[in-house]
mmCIF file of the N, C-alpha and C atoms, coordinates in Angstrom:
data_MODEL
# 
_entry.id   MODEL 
# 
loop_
_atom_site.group_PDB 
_atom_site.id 
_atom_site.type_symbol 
_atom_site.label_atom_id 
_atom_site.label_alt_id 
_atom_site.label_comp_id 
_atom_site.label_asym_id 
_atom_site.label_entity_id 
_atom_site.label_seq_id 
_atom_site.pdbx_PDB_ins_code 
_atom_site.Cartn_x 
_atom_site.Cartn_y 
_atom_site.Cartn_z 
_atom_site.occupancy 
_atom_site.B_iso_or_equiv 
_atom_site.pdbx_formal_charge 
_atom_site.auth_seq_id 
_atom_site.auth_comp_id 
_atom_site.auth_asym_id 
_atom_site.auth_atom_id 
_atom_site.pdbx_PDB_model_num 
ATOM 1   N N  . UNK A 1 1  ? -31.227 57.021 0.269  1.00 0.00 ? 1  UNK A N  1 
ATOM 2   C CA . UNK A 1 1  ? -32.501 56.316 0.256  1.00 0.00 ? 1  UNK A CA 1 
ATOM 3   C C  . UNK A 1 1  ? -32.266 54.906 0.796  1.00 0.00 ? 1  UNK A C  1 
ATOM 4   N N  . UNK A 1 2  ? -32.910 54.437 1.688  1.00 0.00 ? 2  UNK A N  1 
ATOM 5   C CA . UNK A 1 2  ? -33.025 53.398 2.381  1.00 0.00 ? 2  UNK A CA 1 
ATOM 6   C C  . UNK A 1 2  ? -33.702 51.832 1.444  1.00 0.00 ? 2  UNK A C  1 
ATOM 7   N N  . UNK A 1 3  ? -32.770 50.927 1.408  1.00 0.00 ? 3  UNK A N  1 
ATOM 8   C CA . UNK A 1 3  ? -33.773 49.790 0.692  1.00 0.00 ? 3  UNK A CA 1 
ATOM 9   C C  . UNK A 1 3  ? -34.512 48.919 1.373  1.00 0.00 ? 3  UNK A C  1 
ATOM 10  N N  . UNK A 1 4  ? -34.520 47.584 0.384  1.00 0.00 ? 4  UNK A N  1 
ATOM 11  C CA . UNK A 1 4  ? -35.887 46.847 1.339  1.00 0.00 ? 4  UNK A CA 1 
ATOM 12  C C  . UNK A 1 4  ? -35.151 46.274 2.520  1.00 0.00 ? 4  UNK A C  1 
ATOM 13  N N  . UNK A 1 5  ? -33.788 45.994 2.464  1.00 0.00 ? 5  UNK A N  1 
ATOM 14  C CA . UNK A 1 5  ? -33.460 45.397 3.713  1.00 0.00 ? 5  UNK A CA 1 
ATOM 15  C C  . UNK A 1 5  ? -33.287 46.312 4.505  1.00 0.00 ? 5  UNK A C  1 
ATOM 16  N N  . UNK A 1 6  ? -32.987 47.335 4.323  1.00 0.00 ? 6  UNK A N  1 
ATOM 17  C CA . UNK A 1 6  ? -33.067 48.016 5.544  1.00 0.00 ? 6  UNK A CA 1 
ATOM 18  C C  . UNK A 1 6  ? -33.554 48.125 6.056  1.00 0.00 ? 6  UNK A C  1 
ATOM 19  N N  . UNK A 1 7  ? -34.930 48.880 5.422  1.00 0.00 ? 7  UNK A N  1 
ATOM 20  C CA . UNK A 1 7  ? -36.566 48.538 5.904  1.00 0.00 ? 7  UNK A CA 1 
ATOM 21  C C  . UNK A 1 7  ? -36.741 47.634 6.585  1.00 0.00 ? 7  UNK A C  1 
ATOM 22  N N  . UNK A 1 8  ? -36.513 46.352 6.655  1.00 0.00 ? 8  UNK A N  1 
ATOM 23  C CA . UNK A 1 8  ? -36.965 45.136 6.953  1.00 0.00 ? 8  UNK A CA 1 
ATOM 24  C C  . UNK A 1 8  ? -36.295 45.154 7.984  1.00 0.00 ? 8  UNK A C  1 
ATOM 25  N N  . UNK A 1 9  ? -35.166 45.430 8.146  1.00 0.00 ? 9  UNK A N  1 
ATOM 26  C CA . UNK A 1 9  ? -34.472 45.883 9.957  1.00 0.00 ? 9  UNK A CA 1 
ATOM 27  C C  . UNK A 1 9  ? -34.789 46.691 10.434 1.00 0.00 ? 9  UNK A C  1 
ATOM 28  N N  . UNK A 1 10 ? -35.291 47.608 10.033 1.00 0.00 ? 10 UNK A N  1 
ATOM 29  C CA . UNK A 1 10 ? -35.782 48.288 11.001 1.00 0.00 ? 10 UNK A CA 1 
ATOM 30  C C  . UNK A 1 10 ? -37.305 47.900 11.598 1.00 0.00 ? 10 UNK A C  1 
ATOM 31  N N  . UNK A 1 11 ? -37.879 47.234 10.515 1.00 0.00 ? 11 UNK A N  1 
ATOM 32  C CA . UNK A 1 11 ? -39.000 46.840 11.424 1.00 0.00 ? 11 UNK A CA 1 
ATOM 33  C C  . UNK A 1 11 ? -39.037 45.886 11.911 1.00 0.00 ? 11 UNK A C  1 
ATOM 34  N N  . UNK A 1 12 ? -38.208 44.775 11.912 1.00 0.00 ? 12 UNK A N  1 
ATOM 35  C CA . UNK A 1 12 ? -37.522 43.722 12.723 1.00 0.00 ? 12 UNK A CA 1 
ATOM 36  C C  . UNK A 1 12 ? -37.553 44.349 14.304 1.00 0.00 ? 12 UNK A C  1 
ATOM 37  N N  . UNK A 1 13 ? -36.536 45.155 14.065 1.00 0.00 ? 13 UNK A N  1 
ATOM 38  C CA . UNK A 1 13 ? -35.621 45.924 15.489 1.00 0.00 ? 13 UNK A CA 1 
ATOM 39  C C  . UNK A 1 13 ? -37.232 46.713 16.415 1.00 0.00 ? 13 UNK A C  1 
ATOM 40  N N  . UNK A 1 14 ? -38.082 47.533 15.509 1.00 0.00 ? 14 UNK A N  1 
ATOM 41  C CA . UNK A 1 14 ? -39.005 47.645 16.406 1.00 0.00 ? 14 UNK A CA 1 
ATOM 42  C C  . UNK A 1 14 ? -40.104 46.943 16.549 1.00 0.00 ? 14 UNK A C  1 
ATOM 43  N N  . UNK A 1 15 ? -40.038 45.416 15.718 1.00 0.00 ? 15 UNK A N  1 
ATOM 44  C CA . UNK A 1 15 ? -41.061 44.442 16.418 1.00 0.00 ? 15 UNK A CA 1 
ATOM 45  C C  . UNK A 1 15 ? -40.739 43.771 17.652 1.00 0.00 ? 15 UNK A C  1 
ATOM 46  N N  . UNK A 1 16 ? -39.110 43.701 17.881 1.00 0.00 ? 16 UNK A N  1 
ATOM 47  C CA . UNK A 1 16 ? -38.431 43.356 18.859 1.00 0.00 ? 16 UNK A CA 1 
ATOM 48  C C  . UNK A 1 16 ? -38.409 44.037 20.212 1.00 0.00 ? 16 UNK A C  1 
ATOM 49  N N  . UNK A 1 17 ? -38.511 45.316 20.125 1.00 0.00 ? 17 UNK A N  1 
ATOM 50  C CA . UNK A 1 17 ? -38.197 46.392 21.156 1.00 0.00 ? 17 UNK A CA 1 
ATOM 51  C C  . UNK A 1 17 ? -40.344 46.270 21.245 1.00 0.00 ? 17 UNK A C  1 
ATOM 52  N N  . UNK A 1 18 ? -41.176 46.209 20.630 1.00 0.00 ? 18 UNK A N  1 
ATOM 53  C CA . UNK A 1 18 ? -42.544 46.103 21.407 1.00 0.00 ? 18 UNK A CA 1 
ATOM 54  C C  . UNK A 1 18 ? -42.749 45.123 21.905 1.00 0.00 ? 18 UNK A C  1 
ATOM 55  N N  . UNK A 1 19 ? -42.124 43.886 21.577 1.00 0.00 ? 19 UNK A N  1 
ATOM 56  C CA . UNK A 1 19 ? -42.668 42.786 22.350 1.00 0.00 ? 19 UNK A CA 1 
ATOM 57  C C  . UNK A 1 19 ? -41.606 42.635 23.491 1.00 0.00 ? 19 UNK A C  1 
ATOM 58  N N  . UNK A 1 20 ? -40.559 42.934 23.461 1.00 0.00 ? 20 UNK A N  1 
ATOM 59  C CA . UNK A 1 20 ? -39.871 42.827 25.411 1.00 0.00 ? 20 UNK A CA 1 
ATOM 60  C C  . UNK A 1 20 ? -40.421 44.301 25.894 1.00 0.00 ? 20 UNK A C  1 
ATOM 61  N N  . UNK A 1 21 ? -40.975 45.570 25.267 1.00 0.00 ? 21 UNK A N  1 
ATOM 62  C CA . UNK A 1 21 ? -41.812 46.087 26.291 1.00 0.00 ? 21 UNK A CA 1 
ATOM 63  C C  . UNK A 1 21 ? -43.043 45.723 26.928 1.00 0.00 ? 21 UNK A C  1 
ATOM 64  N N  . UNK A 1 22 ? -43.848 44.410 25.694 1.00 0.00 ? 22 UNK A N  1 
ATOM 65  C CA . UNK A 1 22 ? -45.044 43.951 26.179 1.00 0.00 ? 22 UNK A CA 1 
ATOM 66  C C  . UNK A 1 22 ? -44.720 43.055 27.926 1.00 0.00 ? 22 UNK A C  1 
ATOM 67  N N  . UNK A 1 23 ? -43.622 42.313 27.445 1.00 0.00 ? 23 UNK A N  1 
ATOM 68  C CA . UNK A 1 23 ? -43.443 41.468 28.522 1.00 0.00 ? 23 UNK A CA 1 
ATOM 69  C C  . UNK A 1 23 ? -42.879 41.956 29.577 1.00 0.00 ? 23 UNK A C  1 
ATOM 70  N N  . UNK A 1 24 ? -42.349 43.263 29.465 1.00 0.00 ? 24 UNK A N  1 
ATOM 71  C CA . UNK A 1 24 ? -41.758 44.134 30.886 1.00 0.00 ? 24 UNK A CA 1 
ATOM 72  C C  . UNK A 1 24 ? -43.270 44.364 31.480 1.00 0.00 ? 24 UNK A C  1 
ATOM 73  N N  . UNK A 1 25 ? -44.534 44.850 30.520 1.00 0.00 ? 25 UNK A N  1 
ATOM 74  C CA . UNK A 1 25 ? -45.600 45.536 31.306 1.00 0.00 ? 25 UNK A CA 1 
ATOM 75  C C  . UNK A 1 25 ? -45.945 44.080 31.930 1.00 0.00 ? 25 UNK A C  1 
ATOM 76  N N  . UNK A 1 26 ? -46.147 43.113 31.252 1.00 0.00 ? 26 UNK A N  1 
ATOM 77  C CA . UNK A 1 26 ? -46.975 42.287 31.583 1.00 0.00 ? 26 UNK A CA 1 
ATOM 78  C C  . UNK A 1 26 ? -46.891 42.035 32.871 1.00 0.00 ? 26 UNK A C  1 
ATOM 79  N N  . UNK A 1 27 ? -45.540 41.888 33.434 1.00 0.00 ? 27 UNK A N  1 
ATOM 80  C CA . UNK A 1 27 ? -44.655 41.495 34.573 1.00 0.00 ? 27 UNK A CA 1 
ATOM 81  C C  . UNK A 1 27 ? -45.217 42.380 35.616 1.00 0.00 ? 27 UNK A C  1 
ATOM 82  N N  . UNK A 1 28 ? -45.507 43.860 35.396 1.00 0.00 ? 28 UNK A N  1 
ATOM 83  C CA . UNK A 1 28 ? -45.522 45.168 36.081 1.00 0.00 ? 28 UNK A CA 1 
ATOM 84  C C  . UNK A 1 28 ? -47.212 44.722 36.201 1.00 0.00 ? 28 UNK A C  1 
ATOM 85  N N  . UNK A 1 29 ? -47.646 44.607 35.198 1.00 0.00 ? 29 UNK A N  1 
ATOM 86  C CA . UNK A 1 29 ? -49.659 44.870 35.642 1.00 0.00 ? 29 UNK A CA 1 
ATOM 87  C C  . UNK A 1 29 ? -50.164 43.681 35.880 1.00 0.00 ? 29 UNK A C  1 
ATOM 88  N N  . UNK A 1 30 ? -50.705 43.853 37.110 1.00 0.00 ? 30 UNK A N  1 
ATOM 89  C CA . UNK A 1 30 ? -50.988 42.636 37.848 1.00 0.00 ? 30 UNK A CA 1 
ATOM 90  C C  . UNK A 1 30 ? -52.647 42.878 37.275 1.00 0.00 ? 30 UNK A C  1 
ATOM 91  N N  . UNK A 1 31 ? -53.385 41.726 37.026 1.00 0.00 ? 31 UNK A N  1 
ATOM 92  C CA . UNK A 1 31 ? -54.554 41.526 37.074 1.00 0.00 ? 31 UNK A CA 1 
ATOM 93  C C  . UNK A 1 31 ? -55.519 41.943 37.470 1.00 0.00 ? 31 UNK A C  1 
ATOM 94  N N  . UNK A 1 32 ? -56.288 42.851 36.780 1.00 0.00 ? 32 UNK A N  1 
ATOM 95  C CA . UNK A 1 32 ? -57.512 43.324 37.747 1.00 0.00 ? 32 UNK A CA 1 
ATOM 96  C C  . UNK A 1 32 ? -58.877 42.545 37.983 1.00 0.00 ? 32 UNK A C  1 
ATOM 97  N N  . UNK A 1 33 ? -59.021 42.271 36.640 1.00 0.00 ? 33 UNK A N  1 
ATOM 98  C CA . UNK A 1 33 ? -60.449 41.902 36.276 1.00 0.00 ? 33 UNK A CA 1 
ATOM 99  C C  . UNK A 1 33 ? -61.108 42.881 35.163 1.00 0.00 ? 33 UNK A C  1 
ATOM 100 N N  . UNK A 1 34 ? -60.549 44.126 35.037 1.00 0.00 ? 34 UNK A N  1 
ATOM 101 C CA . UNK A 1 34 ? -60.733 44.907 34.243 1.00 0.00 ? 34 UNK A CA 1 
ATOM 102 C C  . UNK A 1 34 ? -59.697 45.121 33.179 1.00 0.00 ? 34 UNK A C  1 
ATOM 103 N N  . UNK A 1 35 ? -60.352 46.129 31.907 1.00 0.00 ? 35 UNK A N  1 
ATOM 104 C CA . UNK A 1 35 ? -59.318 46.136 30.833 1.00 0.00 ? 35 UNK A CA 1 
ATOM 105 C C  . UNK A 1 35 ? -58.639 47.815 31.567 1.00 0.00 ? 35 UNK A C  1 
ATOM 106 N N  . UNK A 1 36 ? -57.457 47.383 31.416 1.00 0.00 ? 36 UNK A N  1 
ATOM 107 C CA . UNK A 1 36 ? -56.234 48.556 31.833 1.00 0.00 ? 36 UNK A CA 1 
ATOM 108 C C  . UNK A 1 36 ? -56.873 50.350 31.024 1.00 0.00 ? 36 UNK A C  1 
ATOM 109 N N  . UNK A 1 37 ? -57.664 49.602 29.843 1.00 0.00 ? 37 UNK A N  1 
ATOM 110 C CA . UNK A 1 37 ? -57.450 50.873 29.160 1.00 0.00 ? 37 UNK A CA 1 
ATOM 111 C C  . UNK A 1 37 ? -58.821 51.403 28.847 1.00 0.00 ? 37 UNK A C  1 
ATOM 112 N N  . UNK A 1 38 ? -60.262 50.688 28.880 1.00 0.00 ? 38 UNK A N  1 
ATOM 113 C CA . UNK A 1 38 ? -61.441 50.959 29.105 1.00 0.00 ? 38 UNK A CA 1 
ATOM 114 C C  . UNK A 1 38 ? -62.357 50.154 30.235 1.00 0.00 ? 38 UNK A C  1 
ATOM 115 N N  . UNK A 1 39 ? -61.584 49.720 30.745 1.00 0.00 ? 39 UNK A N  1 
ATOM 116 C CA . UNK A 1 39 ? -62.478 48.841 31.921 1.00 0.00 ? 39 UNK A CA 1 
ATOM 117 C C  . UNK A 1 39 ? -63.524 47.829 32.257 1.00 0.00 ? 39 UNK A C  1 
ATOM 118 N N  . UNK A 1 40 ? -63.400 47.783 31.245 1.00 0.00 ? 40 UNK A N  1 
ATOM 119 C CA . UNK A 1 40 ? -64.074 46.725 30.409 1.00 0.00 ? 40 UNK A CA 1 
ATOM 120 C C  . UNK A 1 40 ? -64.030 44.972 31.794 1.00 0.00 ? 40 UNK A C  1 
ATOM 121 N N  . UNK A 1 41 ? -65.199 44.108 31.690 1.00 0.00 ? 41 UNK A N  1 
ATOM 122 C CA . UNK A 1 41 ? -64.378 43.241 32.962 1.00 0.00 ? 41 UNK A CA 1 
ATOM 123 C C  . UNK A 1 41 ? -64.008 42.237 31.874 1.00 0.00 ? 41 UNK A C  1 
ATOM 124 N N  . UNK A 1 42 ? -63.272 41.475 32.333 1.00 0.00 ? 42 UNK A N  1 
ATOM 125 C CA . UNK A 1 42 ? -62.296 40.580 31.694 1.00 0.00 ? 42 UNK A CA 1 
ATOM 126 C C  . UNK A 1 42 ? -62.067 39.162 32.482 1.00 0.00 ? 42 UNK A C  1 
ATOM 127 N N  . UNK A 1 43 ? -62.230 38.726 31.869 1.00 0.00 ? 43 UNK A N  1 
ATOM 128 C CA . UNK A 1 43 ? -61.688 37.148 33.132 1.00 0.00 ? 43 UNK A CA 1 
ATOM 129 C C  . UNK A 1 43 ? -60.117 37.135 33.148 1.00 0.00 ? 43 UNK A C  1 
ATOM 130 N N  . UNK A 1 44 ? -59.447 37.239 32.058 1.00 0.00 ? 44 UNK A N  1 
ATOM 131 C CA . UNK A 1 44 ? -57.425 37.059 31.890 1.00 0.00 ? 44 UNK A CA 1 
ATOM 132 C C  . UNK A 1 44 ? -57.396 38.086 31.393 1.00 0.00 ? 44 UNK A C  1 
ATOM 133 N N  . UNK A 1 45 ? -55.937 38.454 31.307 1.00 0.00 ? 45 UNK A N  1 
ATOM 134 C CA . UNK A 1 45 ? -55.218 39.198 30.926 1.00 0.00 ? 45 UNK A CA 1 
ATOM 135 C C  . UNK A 1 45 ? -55.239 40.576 31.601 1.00 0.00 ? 45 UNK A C  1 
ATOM 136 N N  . UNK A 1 46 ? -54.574 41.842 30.636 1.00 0.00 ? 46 UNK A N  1 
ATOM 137 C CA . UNK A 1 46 ? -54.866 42.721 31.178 1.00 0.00 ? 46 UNK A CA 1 
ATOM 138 C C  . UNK A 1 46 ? -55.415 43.669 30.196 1.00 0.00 ? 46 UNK A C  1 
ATOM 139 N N  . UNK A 1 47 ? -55.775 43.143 29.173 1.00 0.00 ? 47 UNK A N  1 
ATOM 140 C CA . UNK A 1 47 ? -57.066 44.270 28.023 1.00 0.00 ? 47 UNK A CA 1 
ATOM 141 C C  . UNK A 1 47 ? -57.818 43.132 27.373 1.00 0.00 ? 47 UNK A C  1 
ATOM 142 N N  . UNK A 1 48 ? -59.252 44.019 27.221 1.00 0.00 ? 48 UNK A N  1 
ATOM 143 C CA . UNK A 1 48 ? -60.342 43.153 26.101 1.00 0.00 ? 48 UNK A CA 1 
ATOM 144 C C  . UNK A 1 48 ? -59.746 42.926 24.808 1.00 0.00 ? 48 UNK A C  1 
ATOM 145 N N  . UNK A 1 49 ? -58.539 43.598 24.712 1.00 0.00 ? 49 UNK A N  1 
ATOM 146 C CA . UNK A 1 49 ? -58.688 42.810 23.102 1.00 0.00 ? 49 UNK A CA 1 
ATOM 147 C C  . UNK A 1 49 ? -57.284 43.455 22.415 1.00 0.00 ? 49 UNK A C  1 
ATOM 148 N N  . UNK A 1 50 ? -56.871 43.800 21.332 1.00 0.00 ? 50 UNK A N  1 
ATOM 149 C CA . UNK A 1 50 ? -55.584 44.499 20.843 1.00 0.00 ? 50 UNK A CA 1 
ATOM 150 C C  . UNK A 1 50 ? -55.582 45.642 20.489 1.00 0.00 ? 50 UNK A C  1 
ATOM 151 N N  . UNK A 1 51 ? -56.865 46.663 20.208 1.00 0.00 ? 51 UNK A N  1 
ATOM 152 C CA . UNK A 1 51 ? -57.327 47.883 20.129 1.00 0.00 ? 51 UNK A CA 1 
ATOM 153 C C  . UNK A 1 51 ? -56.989 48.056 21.466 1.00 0.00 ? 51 UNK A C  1 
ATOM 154 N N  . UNK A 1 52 ? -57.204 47.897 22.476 1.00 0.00 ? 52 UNK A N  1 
ATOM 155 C CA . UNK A 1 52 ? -57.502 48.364 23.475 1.00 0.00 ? 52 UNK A CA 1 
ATOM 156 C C  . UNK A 1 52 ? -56.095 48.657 23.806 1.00 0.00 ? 52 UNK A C  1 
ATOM 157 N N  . UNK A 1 53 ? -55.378 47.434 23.837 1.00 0.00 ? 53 UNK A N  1 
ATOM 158 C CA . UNK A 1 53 ? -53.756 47.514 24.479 1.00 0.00 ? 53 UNK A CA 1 
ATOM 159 C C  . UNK A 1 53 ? -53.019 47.907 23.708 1.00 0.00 ? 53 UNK A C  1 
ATOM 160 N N  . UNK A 1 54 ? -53.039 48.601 22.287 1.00 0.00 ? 54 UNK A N  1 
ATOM 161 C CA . UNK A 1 54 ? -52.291 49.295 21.108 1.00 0.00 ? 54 UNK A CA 1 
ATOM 162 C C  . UNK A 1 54 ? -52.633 50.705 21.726 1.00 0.00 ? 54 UNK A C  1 
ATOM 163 N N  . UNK A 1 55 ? -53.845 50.964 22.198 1.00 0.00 ? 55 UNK A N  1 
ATOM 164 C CA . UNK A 1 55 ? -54.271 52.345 22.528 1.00 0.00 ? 55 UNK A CA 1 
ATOM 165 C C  . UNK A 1 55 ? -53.617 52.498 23.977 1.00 0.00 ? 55 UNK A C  1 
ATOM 166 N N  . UNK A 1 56 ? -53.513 51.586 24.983 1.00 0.00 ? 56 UNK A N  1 
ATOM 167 C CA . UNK A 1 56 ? -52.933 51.980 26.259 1.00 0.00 ? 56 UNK A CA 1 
ATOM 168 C C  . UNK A 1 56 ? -51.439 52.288 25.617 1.00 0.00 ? 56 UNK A C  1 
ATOM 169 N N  . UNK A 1 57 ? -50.561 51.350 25.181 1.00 0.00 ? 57 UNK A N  1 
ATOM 170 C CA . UNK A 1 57 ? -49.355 51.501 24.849 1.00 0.00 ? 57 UNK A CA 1 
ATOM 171 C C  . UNK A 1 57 ? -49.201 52.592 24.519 1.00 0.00 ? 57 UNK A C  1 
ATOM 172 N N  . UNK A 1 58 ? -49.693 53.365 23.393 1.00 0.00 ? 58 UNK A N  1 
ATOM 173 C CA . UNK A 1 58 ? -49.635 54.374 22.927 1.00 0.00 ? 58 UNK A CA 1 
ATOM 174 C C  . UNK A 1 58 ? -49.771 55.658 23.432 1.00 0.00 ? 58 UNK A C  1 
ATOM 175 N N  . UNK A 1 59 ? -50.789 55.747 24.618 1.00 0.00 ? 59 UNK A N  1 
ATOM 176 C CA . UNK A 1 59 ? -51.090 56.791 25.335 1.00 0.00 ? 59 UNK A CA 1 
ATOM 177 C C  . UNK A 1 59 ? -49.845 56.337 26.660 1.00 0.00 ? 59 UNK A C  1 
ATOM 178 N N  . UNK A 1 60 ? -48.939 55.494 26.849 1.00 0.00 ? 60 UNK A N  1 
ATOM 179 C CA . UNK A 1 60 ? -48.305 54.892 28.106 1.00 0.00 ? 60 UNK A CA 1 
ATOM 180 C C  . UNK A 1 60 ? -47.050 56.010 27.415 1.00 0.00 ? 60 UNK A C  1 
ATOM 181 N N  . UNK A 1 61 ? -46.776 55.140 25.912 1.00 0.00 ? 61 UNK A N  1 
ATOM 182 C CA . UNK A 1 61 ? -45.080 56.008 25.126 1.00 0.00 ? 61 UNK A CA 1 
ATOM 183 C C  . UNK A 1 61 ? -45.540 57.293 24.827 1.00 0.00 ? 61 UNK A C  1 
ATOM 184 N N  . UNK A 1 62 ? -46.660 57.960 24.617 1.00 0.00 ? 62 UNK A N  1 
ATOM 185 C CA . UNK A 1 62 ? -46.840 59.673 24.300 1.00 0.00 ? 62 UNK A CA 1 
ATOM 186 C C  . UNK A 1 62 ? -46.469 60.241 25.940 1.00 0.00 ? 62 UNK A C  1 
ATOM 187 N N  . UNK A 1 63 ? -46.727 59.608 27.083 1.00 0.00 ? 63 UNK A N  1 
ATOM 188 C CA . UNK A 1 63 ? -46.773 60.291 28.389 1.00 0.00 ? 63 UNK A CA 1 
ATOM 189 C C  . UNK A 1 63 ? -45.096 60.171 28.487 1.00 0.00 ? 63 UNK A C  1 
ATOM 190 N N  . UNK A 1 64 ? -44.728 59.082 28.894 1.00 0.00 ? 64 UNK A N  1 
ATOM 191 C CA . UNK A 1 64 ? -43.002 59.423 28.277 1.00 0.00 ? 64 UNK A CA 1 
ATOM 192 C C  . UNK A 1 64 ? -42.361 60.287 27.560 1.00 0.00 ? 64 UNK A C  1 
ATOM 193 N N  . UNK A 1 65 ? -43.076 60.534 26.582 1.00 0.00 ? 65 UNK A N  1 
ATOM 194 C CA . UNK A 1 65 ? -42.525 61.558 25.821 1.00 0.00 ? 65 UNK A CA 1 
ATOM 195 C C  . UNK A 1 65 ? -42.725 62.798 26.136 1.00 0.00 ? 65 UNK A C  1 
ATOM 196 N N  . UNK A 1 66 ? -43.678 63.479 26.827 1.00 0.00 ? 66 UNK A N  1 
ATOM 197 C CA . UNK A 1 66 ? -44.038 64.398 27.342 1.00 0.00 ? 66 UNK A CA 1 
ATOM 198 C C  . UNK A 1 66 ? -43.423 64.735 28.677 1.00 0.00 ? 66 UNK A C  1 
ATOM 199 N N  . UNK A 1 67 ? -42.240 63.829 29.242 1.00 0.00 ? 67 UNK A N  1 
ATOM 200 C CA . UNK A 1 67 ? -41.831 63.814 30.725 1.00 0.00 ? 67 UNK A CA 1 
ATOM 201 C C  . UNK A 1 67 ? -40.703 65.105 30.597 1.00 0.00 ? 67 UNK A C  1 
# 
């Protein structure tokens, strides 16, 4: 059985590993004007909001997984 520190590294380790994948995409998706994941128009970035880019991510790592 795993305790709290462990726990706590491990979700350390994968708060770490989502945010240098955020900043690999960021690098990769250039600006549309639209949100990446409903299309939404947008003045910055590349989603309306954190629903939106939790849901691209998610449907981005399930297609990976399916390769």
């Amino acid at each position: 059985m795993t305790d709290a520190i462990d726990q706590g590294c491990q979700r350390e380790q994968e708060d770490r590993d989502r945010a240098l994948a955020m900043q690999a995409a960021k690098r990769s998706m250039p600006f549309l004007g639209s949100c990446y994941n409903c299309e939404a128009v947008i003045d910055r970035g590349c989603f309306c909001d954190g629903y939106c880019r939790d849901d691209f991510e998610r449907r981005e790592r399930a297609k990976k997984l399916n390769r």
